[in-house]
C-alpha positions in Angstrom: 57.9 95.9 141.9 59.8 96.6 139.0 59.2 95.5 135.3 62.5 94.9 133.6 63.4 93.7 129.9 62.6 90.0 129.1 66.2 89.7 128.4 67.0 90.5 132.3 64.6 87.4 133.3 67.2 85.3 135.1 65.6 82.2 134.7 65.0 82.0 131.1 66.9 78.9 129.9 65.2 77.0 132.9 61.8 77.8 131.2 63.0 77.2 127.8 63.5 74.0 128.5 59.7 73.8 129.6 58.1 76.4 127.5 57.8 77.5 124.3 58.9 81.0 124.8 59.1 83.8 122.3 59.7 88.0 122.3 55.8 88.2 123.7 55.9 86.2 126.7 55.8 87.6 130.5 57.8 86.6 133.2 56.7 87.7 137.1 59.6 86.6 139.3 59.2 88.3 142.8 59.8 90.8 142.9 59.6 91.8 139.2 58.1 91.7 135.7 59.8 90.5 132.9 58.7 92.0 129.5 59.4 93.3 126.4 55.9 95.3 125.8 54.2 97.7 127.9 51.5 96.5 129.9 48.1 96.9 130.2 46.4 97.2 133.7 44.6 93.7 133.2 48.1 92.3 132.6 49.6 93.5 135.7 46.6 92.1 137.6 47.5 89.0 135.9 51.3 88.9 136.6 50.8 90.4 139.5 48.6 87.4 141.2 51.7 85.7 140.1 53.8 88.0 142.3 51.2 87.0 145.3 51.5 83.6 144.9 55.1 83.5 144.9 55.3 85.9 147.5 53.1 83.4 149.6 54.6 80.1 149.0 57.9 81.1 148.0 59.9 81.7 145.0 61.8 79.1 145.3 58.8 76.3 145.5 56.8 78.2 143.4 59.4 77.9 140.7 60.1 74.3 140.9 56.3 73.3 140.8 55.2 75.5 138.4 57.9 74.0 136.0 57.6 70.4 137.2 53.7 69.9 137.9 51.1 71.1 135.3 48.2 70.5 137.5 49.7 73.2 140.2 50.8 75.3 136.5 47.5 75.3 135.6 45.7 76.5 138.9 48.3 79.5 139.2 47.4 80.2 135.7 43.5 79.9 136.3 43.5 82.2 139.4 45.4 84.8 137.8 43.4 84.7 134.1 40.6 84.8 136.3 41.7 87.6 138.3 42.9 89.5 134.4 39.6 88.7 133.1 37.3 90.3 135.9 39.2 93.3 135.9 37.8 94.5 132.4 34.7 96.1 133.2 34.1 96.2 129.3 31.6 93.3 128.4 32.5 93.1 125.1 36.6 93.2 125.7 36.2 90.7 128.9 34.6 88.4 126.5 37.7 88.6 123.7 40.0 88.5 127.1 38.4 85.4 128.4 38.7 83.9 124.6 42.4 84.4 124.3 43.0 83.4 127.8 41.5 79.9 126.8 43.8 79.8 123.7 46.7 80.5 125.6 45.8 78.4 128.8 45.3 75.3 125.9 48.9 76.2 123.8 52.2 74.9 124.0 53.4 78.4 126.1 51.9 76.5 129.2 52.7 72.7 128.1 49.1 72.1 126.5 48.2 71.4 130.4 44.1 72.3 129.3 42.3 71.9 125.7 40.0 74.7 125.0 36.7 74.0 125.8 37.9 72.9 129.3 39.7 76.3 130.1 37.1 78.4 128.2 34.6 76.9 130.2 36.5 77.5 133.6 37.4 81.2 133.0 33.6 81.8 133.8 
């Protein structure tokens, strides 16, 4: 694994075309990361359950039915916010992780496929 600039992420007008997609926003495309930050280890569990799905179904299909069907988006998404959230053995930062996880699951960045409540109360 490698994590390479945003700009590098070869499938970026794809997403756009899905996505609202800004400077912030993370890319894991087997075998790589695409970002412009540095990341922090509860972000590479994150994007790194990402890698393991792709790596276990395929990129290719992965790909196609992450862009084309939000209920399969949103169960990538759940396992690896779940996966980000229980590795912070900090109570009080797993709680503001789980939070923001709910806000992002519920935005536009994933196609409003959730409202809040819904993935606040699944990221248990």
């Amino acid at each position: 694994m490698a994590i390479r600039p945003q700009s590098e992420f070869p499938l970026m007008q794809e997403y756009k075309k899905h996505f609202d997609i800004n400077e912030d926003v993370i890319f894991a495309l087997f075998p790589d990361i695409y970002t412009n930050n540095e990341l922090t280890p509860d972000l590479l569990i994150h994007e790194g359950t990402h890698l393991k799905q792709q790596e276990k179904i395929g990129v290719k299909e992965w790909v196609e039915r992450y862009l084309n069907e939000p209920q399969f988006r949103l169960t990538q998404e759940i396992e690896a916010y779940k996966n980000q959230i229980h590795s912070i053995k900090d109570r009080n930062a797993r709680s503001r992780c789980r939070i923001q996880s709910s806000q992002f699951l519920a935005s536009s960045l994933y196609g409003n496929i959730i409202n809040y409540k819904e993935a606040f109360d699944i990221l248990k």
